[in-house]
C-alpha positions in Angstrom: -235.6 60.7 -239.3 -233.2 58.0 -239.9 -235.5 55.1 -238.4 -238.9 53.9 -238.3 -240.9 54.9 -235.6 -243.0 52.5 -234.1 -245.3 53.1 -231.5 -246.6 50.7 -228.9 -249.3 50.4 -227.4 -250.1 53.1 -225.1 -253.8 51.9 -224.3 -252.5 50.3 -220.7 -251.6 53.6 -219.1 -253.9 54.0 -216.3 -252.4 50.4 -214.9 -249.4 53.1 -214.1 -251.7 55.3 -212.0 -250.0 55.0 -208.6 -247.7 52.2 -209.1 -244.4 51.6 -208.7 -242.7 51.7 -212.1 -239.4 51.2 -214.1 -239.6 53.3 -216.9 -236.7 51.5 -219.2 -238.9 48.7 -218.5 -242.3 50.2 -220.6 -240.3 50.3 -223.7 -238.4 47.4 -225.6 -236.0 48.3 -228.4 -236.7 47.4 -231.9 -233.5 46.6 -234.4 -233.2 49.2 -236.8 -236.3 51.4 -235.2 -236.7 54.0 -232.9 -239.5 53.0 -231.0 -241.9 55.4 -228.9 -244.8 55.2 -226.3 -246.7 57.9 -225.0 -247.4 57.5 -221.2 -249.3 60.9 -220.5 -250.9 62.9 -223.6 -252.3 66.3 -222.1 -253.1 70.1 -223.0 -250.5 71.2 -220.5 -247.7 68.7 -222.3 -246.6 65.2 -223.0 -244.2 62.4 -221.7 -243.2 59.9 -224.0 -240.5 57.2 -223.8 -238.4 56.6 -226.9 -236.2 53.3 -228.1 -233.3 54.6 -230.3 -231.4 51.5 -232.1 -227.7 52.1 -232.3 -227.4 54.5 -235.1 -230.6 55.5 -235.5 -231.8 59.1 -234.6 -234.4 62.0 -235.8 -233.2 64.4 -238.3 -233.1 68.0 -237.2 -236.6 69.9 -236.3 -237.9 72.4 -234.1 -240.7 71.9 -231.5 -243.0 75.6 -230.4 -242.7 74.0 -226.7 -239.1 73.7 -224.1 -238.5 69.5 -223.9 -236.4 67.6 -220.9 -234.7 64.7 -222.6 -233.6 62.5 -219.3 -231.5 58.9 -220.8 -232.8 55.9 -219.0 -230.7 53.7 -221.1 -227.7 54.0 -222.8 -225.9 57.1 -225.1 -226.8 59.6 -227.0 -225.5 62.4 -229.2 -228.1 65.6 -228.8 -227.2 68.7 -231.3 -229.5 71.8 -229.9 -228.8 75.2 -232.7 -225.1 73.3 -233.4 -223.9 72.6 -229.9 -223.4 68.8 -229.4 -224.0 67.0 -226.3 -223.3 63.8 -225.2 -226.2 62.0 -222.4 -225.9 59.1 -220.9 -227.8 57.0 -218.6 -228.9 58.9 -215.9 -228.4 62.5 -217.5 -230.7 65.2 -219.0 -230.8 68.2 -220.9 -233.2 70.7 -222.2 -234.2 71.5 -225.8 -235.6 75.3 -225.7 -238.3 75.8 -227.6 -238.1 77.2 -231.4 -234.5 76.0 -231.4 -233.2 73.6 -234.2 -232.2 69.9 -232.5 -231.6 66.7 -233.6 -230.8 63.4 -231.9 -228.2 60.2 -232.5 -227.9 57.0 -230.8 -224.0 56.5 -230.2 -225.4 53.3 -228.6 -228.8 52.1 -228.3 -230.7 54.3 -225.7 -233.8 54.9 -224.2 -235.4 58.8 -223.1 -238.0 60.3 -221.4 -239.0 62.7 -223.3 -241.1 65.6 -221.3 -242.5 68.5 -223.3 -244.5 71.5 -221.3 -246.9 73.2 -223.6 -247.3 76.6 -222.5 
């Protein structure tokens, strides 16, 4: 991890039970911080919305579960098992399970991230 990650406060979540939201909205960026907040936490899986400051990123890992990345906000460089792939605003990808990824902010960007526990 390059970064600090901060998380805010995720304590506010059911005010988003059947509302109308914008998710780059839940989420401010930090300078020289990747910022994440969870907005669901269950057995079945997880979304949680990151902050990436430019230049900032997580260092490669594996995860046991398939993740959705989907870029709210600006542009990131995603390497899943040596492959890079360039998001932007309004694109996705999926991370399979057990396969080595990391993440870079070309610029600053925000993500969904949505992970499925099965």
């Amino acid at each position: 991890m390059m970064g600090m990650v901060r998380n805010q406060n995720s304590a506010n979540t059911g005010k988003l039970v059947a509302q109308t939201t914008n998710l780059a909205n839940l989420i401010d960026y930090q300078e020289g911080s990747i910022v994440s907040r969870t907005i669901i936490d269950k057995k079945a899986g997880t979304l949680t919305l990151f902050a990436f400051d430019e230049g900032q990123g997580l260092s490669e890992h594996t995860a046991p579960y398939d993740a959705l990345v989907y870029i709210l906000d600006g542009e990131a460089d995603i390497v899943i098992s040596g492959k890079h792939i360039q998001l932007k605003k309004g694109e996705m990808t999926i991370m399979p399970a057990n396969e080595p990824h990391a993440l870079k902010a070309v610029t600053r960007f925000k993500m969904l991230l949505t992970m499925i526990h099965s």
